[in-house]
Every structure is written in structure tokens, then in C-alpha cells.
N, C-alpha and C positions, 0 to 999 in steps of 0.2 A: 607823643614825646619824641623827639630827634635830635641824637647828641652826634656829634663828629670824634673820633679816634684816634688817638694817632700815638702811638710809641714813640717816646722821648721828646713827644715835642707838645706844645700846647694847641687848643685850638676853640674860638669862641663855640660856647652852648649853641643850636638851633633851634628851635622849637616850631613844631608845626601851629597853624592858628587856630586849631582849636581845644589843643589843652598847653596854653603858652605859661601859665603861670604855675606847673606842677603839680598838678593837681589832676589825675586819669581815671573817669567812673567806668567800671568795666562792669561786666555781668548783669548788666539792669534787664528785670523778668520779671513777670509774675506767676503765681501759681493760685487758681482755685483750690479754697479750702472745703472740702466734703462737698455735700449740696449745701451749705448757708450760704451766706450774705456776702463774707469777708474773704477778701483777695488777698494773698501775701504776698509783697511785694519787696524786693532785696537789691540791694545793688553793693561792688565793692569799690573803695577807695584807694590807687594807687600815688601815694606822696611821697615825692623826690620834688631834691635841692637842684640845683643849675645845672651840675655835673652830670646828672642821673642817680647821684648817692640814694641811699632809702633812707625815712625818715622813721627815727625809732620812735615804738613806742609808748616807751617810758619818760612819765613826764609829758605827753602831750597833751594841748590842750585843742579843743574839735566842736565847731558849737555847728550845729546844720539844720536851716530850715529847709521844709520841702514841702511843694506847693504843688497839687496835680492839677492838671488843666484838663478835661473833657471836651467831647469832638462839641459838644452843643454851645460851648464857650461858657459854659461854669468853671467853679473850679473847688476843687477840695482840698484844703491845707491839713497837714498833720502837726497833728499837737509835737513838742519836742520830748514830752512824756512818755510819749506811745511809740520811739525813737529806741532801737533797742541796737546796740554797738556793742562789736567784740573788735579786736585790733589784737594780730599777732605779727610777732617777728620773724616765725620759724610759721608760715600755718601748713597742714596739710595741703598739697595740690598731686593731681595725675597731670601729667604734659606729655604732649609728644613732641618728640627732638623729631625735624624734619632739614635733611642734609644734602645741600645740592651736592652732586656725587657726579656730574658731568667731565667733559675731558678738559674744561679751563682750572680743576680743583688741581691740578698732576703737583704745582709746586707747594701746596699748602696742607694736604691730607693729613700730613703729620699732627700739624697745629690744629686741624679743625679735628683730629682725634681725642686732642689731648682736652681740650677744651673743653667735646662733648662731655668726657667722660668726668672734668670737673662736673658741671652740671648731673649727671647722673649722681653723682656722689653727693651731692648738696639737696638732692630731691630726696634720693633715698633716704637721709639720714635724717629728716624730717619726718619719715613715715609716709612718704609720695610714692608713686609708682612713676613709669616711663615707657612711652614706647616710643619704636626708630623705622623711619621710614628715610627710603634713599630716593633721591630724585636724582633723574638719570634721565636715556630719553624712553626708557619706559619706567615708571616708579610703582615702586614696589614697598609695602610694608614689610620690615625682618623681625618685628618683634610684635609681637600683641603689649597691650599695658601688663608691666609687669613689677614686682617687685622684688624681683631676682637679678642680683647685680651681675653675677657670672652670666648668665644670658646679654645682658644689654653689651656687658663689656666683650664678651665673645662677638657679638651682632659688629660694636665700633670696631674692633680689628679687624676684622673680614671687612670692611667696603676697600671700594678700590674703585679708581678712576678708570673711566674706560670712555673714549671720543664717542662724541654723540651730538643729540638734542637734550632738551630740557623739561620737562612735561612737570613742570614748577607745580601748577596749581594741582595739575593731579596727584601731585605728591602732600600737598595741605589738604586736600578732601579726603585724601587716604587715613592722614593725622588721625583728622575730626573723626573717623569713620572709625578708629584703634579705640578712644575718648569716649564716645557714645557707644561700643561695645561692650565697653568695660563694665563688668559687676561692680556693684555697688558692696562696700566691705559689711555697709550700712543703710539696710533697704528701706528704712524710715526715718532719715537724719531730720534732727532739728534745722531752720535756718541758721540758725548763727553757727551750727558745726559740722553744714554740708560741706563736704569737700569742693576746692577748684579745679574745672578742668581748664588748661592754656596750652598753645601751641607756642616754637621758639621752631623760627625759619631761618637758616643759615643757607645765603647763595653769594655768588660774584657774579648773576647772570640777569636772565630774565626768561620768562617763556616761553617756548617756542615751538612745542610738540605736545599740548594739552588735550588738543584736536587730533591729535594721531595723523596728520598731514605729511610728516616725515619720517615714515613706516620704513624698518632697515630690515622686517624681519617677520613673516607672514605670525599671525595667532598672537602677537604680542600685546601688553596691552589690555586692560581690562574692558573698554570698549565706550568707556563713558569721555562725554568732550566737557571738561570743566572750565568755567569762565570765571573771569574776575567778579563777577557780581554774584557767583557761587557762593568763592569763598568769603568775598564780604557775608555771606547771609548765613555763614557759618553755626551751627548752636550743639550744644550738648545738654539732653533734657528740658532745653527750653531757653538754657543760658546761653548769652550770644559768647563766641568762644576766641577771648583774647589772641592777639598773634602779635606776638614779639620778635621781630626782623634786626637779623645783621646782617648789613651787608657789603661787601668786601670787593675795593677797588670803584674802577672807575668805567669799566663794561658793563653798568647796569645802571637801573633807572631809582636811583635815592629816592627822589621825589613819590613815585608809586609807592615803593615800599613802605615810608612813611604817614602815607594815608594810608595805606591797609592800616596799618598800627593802628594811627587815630582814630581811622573809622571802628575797629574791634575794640579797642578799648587797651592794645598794647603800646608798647615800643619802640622805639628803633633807633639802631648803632653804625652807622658809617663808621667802618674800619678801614684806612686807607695804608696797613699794612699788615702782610702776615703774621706779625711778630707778634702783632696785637689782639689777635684774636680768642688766646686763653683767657686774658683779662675783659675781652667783651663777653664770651660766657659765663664768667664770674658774674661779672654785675647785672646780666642777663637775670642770673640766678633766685639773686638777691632778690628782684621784683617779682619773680614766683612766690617766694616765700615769705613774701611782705604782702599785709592784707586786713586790711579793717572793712568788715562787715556790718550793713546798715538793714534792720530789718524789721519793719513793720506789717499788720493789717490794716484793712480798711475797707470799706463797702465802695466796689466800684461797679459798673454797667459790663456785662460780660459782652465778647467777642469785637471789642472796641479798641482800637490803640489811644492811649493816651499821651500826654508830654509828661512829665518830670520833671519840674524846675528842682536844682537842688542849690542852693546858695552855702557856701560854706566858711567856718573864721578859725584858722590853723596856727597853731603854735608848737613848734618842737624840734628835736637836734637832729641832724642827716647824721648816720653812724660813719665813723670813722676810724682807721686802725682797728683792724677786726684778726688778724694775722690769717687770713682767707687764702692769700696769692699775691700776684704781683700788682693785682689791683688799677687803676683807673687813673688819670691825670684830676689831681684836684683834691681827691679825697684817697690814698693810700690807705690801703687795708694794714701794712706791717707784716713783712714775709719774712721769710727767711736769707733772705740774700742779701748779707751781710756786708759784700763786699761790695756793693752797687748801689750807692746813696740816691733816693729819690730824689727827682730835682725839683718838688713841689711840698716838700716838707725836709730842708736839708738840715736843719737843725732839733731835731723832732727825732721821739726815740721809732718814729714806725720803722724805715728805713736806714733813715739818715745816720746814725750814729752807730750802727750795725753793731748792737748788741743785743744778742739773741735772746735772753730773756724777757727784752723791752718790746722787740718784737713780737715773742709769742704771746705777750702781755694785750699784746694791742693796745698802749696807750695813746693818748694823742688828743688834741684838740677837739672839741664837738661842734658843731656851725648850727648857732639857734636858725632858726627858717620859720617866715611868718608868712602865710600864702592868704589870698581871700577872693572869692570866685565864685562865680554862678555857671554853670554847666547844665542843659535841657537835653534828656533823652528819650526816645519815645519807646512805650514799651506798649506789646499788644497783649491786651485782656483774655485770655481761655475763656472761652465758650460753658457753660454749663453744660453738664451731662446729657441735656436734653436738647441743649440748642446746638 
């Protein structure tokens, strides 16, 4: 997904091509069950409206076939019975916040603080943890996953811009590395209420020291040279590990950004001003903690990858006026700033008529959203214990 930003002004939806009609399968993995027969197989559904809004839900309607296709060109369809769906608004996730911290952040650190630590506050209060890594031109993890707010927010105060390189991806493999270290709360979760783990990548740059090529400082540096096709191949416990990108201004490469997103199964936010970037961690947020889980068995062939056809027929409202913040062009959450009429709902109690209890209220308009799509992902089969 790729939406463009822009405080006080409009600007058309983008979408990359291959999740153009809202509709983002993340997580797709399988897991061998014991020594039997049957593979469990899971994948999630991230659904957003044009803007990026999330789609509630309450009241949805969700019909999915899914079709797997084998290397020998069979195939094995699942019943829609054996089709087992949880859909939450709020669901549990672990994320790590990963925060370019190089010397082009010097005029925006404030907003990319405040921002983070909306997101902190929206993970935690879900019952999420968080870890923070700074990308700099050596990147460093400050926090482990954690679910201690005084930590995380002591971590967002203390960074500070200091001139350098960039060592981008070494600071996403660092993430992943916080994600897959993290204890499990729950060392034998069911599918439908395993926790998510997702990364949320905030830069105005691009890589440039992942290789350690632009060494300012003997012993620095953890020593590993991280590539783009690293973090593509990203996973935690098996799950390929969402990354959600913002990124800010016009010295970096949208286009890559965006296909990381597609390719993992996230996001991404072209913010083309500072001002903007509390309310793209808001709705950053939002897709963390919006999540319908699809989860079945099935007897497949072990150590194989397989495709996934999933075909899906979507009905439901993108949320709106939520009194979150100052919120997004198109779908206003309803803040508090009573004095500053939204100019995309000026007659509407989100904003517009800045009265505070209509505000806190969140009321406002809902946007039915009807999507319908076939999306193919290929997932590889574990091996039995023996093979």
C-alpha cells in the first residue's frame, strides 16, 4: 500500500501494483503440527479504504476461498468450513519502532519524537510491547521488546541527531533481531491468538553504510553487511515480518520503500512535510492493531513451498472520527483542536465545528468499502523432524 501525505493539502491515493485494491496479506507461514499429517497454515488480512483508513470490524462481511497449488501442479482447495477467522480492532502485536536518527533528521526530531511516542502509546494500550532501534551511521538497538513505557519513552528522549551515514538496513535487521528475541508471554499460543510481530521504519534517506564502507571510527559496528534482500527475507518464528515505511521528504527513494512494504506485507506513507508526521504514525498505528486472522489445517508435502491462491469478497466501514489526533486527509479521527476546522470534513462534528464533546465523541460519517481480489503468496512447508 502507498498513500502520499501532506498537511493541509490533499493528494490522490497511490498504490503500489500489487496490493492496489486494499486489501494486504501479511504473515502467510506454515507450521508442522507434531509428527502427523497436518500443516497449519495462517496468514493475516490488512484492509484499508483509499486514504489508508482501517476498515472496522464490526459488521463486516469477508467470504475467502483458498486454493493451494503444489510444485507437481495439483492442487488442494480448502473447504470455507475448515476456514477459521478472528478479526480484531485493537489485536495484540510486539513492533519495533526503527528511527532514522542520521544528521538530515536535525529539523524534525521533535515531530519524529512525538510521533514515536504516539505509537508507543497505542501499542502499549493494547497490551503490545515495543522495541527502538536508532539508525545512525552505526545502528544501534536502545531498547529490547519491552512493555515498559518509562523505558521506551526515556529511550525516544535521549536520541539526538548527530552527522553521519546511514546503515538503514542494519538498523531493520537489528528490529527483526529485538522481535525474534523476545519471549513469548505465551509459549504455546493458539493460531488465531498468536501474537503479531511488525516493524514501522521511519527515514528521510536511504542506505548508505550497511556495509560499514564509511567507517568514522575504528570497532564500531556490529560487523555484519545487511542487504536489501536480507531484510526482504525478514521472519519472526517463521512469520515473514511486515515493515511498515514512512518516509519523509524528497532525498529518498519512495519507490524502494514501497516495495519493501508490498513485498513484507506492510505499508507505506510519503510524508512530504514535517508537520505531518504525527498523524502518519497515528495511522501507522492503526494498521498494527488492525488484524483478521485466517487459519486453517491441511495435509501438505513437507519441505516444499507452495503458492496460496486466496481470492477474497469484502464488505465493511473504514473507521472514522475516532478522537485519536489530528489524524489523516480524508478520514479525520476528531481531536481536540477545536480551534482548527478540518478542511475535509468542515461541517462534521470531528473537527469542524469544534465542539469538544462531539469531538471526543468521535462521531462522523462511516465509508461502506467493498473490495474483491485474488492475491497468491508462496509459503515454504517445514520439513518433518526427520527430513
Amino acid at each position: 500500500m502507498w498513500w502520499c501525505l501532506v498537511l493541509g493539502a490533499g493528494c490522490a491515493p497511490r498504490w503500489s501494483a500489487e496490493v492496489g485494491d486494499g486489501v494486504t496479506v501479511q504473515r502467510a507461514h506454515a507450521l508442522k503440527q507434531g509428527a502427523g499429517p497436518l500443516t497449519e497454515l495462517s496468514f493475516e488480512l490488512l484492509v484499508t479504504a483509499e486514504d489508508g483508513a482501517p476498515v472496522d470490524c464490526d459488521g463486516q462481511e469477508l467470504d475467502l476461498d483458498v486454493v493451494i497449488h503444489l510444485a507437481d501442479g495439483s492442487t488442494v482447495p480448502v473447504k470455507a468450513k475448515d476456514l477459521q477467522v478472528r478479526c480484531e480492532d485493537e489485536a495484540v502485536a510486539d513492533v519495533s519502532l526503527v528511527l532514522d536518527n542520521s544528521g538530515s533528521q536535525a529539523g524534525v526530531l521533535g515531530e519524529v519524537r512525538e510521533g514515536s511516542t504516539r505509537l508507543v502509546d497505542t501499542v502499549l494500550g493494547t497490551g503490545g510491547r515495543v522495541s527502538l532501534v536508532r539508525a545512525s551511521t552505526f545502528s544501534q538497538p536502545l531498547t529490547d521488546v519491552t512493555e515498559d513505557e518509562g523505558t521506551l519513552l526515556e529511550a525516544i528522549d535521549g536520541m539526538f541527531v548527530n552527522a553521519g551515514w546511514t546503515a538503514l538496513w542494519d538498523a531493520v535487521r537489528m528490529g527483526n533481531e529485538t522481535l525474534e528475541a523476545a519471549p513469548s508471554p505465551d509459549p504455546t499460543p493458539a493460531c488465531l491468538t498468536r501474537r503479531s510481530a511488525e516493524l514501522v521504519l521511519f527515514t528521510n534517506g536511504v542506505d548508505n553504510n550497511s556495509d560499514e564502507a564509511r567507517l568514522t571510527r575504528d570497532g564500531a559496528g556490529d560487523g555484519v553487511d545487511t542487504t536489501l534482500e536480507d531484510v526482504l527475507a525478514l521472519a519472526v518464528q517463521g512469520a515473514p515480518t511486515p515493515i511498515h515505511t514512512i518516509g519523509l521528504g524528497d532525498d529518498l527513494d519512495s519507490q524502494l520503500l514501497a516495495e519493501i512494504s508490498a513485498a513484507t506485507g506492510g505499508g507505506h506513507l510519503a510524508v512530504q512535510r514535517g508537520e505531518a508526521i504525527d498523524a502518519a504514525f497515528e495511522l501507522v498505528a492503526t494498521w498494527v492493531g488492525e488484524q483478521r486472522r485466517v487459519c486453517t489445517e491441511v495435509e501438505l508435502p513437507a519441505c516444499e513451498p507452495v503458492e496460496v491462491e486466496i481470492t477474497y469478497d469484502f464488505r465493511g466501514k473504514r473507521k472514522c472520527n475516532q478522537g485519536l489526533g489530528n489524524g489523516w486527509e480524508g478520514c479525520d479521527p476528531g481531536d481536540s483542536n477545536h480551534t482548527n476546522p478540518s478542511n475535509d470534513e468542515p461541517d462534521s462534528p470531528g473537527r469542524g465545528n469544534g465542539d469538544p464533546q462531539s469531538d471526543a465523541a468521535g462521531t462522523g460519517p462511516d465509508e461502506l468499502v467493498e473490495i474483491h481480489g485474488t492475491q497468491t503468496v508462496v509459503v515454504v512447508v517445514p520439513c518433518d523432524e526427520e527430513g
